[in-house]
C-alpha positions in Angstrom: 40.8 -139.5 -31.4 40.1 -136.2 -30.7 39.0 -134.6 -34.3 37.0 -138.1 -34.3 34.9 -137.3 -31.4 34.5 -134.0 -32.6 33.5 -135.2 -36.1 31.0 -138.1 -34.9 29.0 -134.9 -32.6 28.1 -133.4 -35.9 27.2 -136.6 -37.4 25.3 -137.5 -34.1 23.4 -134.2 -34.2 22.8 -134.4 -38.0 21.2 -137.8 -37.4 19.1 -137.2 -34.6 17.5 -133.7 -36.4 14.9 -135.1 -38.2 13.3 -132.0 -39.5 17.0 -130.8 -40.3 17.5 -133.6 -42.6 13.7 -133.7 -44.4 13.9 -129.5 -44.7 17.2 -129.3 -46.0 15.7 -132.4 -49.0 12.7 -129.8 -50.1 14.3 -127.2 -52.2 16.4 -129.7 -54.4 13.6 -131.9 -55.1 11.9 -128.9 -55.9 13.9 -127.7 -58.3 14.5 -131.0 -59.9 10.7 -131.8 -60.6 9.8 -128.6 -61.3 12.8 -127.4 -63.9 13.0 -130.9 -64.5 9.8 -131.9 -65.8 9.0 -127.9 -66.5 11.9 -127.6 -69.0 12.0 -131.2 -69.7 10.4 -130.9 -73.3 11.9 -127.6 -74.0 15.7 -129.1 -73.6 14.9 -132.0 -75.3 13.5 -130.3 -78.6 16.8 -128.6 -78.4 18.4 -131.5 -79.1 19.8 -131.6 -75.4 19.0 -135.0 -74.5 16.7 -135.6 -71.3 16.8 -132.9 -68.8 16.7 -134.7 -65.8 19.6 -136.7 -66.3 21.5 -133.1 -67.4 20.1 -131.1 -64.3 19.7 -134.1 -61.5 24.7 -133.9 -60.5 24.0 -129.8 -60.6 21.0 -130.9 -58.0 23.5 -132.8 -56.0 26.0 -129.8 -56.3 23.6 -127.7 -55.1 22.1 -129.6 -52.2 25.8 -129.9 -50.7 26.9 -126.2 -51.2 23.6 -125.2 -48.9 24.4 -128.0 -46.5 28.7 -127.6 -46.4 28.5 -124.1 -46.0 25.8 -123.6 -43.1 27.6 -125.4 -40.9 29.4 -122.6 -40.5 26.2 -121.2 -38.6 27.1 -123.9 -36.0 30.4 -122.2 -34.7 28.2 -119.1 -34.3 25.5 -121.1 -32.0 28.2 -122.8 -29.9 30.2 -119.4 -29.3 26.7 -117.6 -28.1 25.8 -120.7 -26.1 29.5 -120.9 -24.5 30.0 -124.5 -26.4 33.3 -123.2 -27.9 34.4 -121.7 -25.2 34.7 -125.2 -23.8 36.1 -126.5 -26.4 38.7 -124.1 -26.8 40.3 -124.5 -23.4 40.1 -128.6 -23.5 43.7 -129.8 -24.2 43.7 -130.0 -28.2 45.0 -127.2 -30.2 42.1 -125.1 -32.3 43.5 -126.5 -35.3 42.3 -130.2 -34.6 39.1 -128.7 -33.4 38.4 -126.7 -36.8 39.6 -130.1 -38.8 37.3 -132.2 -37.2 34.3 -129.7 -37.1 34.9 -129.0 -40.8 35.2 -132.9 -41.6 32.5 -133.5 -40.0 30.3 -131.3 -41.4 31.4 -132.3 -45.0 30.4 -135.8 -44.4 27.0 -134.4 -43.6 26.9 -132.6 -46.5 28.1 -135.8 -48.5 25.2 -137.6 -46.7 23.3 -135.2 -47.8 24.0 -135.6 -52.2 24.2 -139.3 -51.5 20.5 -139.0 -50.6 19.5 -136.8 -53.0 21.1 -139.1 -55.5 19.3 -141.7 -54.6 15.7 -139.7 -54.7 16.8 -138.3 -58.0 16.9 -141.8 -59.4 13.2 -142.0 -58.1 12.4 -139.4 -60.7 13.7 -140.7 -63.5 17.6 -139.8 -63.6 19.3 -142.6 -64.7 23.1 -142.9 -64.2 25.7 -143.8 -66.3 27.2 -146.5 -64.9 27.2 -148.1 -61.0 30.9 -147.6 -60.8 30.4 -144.1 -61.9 27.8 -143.7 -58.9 30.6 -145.3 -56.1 33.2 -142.9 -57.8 30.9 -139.6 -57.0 30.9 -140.4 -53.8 34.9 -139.3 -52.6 34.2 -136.2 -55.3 30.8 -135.1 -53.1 32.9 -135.1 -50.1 36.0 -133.1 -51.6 33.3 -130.5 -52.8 31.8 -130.3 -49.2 35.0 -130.0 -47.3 36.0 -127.0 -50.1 32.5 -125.5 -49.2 32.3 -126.4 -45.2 36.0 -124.8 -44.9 34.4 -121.8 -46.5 31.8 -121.6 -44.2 34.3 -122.3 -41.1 36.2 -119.4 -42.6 33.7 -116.7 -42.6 31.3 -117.9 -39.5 35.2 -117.4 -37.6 34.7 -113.8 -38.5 31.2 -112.9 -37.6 29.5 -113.5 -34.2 26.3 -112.8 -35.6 23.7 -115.6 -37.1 21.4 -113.0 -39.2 24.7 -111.3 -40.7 26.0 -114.9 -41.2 23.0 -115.8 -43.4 22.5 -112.8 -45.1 26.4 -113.1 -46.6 26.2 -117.4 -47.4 22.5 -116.2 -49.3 24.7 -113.4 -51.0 27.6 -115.8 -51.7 25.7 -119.1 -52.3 23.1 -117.7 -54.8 25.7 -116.9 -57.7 28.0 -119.8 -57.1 24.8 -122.0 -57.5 23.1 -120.5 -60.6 26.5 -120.0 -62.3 28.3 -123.1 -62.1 26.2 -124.7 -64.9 24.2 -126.2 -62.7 20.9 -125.5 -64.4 22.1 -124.5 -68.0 25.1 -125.7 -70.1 28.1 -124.3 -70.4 28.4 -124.5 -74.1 28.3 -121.3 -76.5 28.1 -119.2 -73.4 28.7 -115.4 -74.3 32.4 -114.7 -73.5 32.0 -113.1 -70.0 29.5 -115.9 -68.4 32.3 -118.5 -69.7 34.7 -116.4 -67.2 32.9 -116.3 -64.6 31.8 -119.5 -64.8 35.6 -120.7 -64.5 36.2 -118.7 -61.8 33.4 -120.1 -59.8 34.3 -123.6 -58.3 31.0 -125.3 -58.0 31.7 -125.7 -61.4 33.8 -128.1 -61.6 32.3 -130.0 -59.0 29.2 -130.3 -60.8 31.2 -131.0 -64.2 32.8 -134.1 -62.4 29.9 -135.0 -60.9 28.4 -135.1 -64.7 31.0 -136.9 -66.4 31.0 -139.8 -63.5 27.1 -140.1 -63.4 26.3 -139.6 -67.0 29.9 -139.6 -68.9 29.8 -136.1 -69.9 31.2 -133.4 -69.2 32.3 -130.0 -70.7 36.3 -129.5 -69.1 38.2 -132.7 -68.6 38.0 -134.8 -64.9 41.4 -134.5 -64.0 41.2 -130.8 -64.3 38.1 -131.0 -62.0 39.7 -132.8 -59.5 42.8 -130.8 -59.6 41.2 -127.4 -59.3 38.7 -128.6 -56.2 41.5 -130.0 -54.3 44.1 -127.0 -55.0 41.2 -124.6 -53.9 39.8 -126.8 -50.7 43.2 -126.9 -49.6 43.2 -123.3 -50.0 40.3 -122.8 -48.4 41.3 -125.0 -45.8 44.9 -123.2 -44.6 42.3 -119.7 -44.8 39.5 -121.4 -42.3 42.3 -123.1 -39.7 44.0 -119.6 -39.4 40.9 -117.8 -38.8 39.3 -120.2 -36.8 42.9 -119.8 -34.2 42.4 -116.0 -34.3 38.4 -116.0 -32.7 38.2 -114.4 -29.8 36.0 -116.1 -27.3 
């Protein structure tokens, strides 16, 4: 009951932001009409397919890797504005508090890709198959909560918003525009296709590919294995640092 309440307050607070919701829309529709319909012709003559179908699940990747992981900003607000303090000294342990915070904020971010989903499909992306599109959903989430519980993890560390920022831009940047995202990962020069297997988004948006538009470049059940090994990861890393902040 108590990780619920604290999950439906960031649910509540997403919800009733309005500008949150439509600013936090703009830069993946802008980036999916303009690459999409900028590079459309160039991908196709390649003998890619269409473009918008390939770029619209790294879209939805993207869109929840910004949401998941500011939400992290959140702990910093409520510790300057003596909200965790509070919270701290009700009679729940900081462990149920982080869960439901961090829950919480990954259904936002799932909120987030389902909508972008559906506004992609306004532009032309056309998914595979409406079981594929009910089958994303669980996957979006298990990408947010890897991504949230990195945020929780490093906003527990800092106490201030501007250093906070400046790291998730520093952090968030790379894992975007290397996880395949924008580009294939086919016949990538030997040290990209590391470092693209080291970067998790990855296989989030390679699942995300082979459920919307059944292909993919590693194989689902890898996907799904390597997200929820490193979530849970991420997970144990955010609850201990969250019970070592000092209020």
């Amino acid at each position: 009951m108590k990780i619920y309440i604290l999950w439906l307050r960031q649910i509540k607070r997403y919800l009733r932001s309005k500008s949150r919701i439509l600013g936090s829309l703009a830069q993946p529709l802008l980036f999916l009409l303009a690459m999409g319909y900028g590079f459309g012709s160039v991908f196709q003559k390649a003998g890619q397919g269409n473009y918008i179908n390939f770029l619209a699940p790294g879209i939805i990747g993207m869109s929840i890797i910004f949401t998941s992981v500011f939400t992290g900003i959140e702990i910093i607000w409520d510790r300057q504005f003596g909200f965790l303090k509070e919270m701290m000294v009700a009679p729940m342990s900081r462990l149920n508090i982080m869960i439901g915070r961090t829950m919480g904020g990954a259904t936002v971010a799932t909120m987030q890709g389902i909508i972008v989903l559906m506004l992609s499909m306004l532009f032309g992306f056309h998914p595979y198959s409406f079981i594929g599109v009910l089958l994303t959903i669980p996957v979006m989430f298990l990408v947010a909560l890897l991504f949230t519980a990195l945020g929780t993890m490093i906003a527990s560390l800092l106490d201030d918003m501007q250093g906070f920022q400046l790291i998730m831009n520093f952090l968030i940047m790379p894992l975007f525009f290397l996880s395949g995202a924008l580009f294939p990962l086919e016949g990538l020069p030997k040290v990209m296709s590391i470092i693209t297997k080291l970067d998790p988004l990855s296989y989030g948006v390679d699942a995300f590919r082979y459920l919307l538009i059944n292909s993919s470049h590693y194989d689902i059940g890898l996907d799904i294995a390597v997200l929820s090994i490193i979530t849970g990861f991420f997970l144990l890393l955010g609850g201990y640092f969250f019970k070592k902040i000092q209020i």
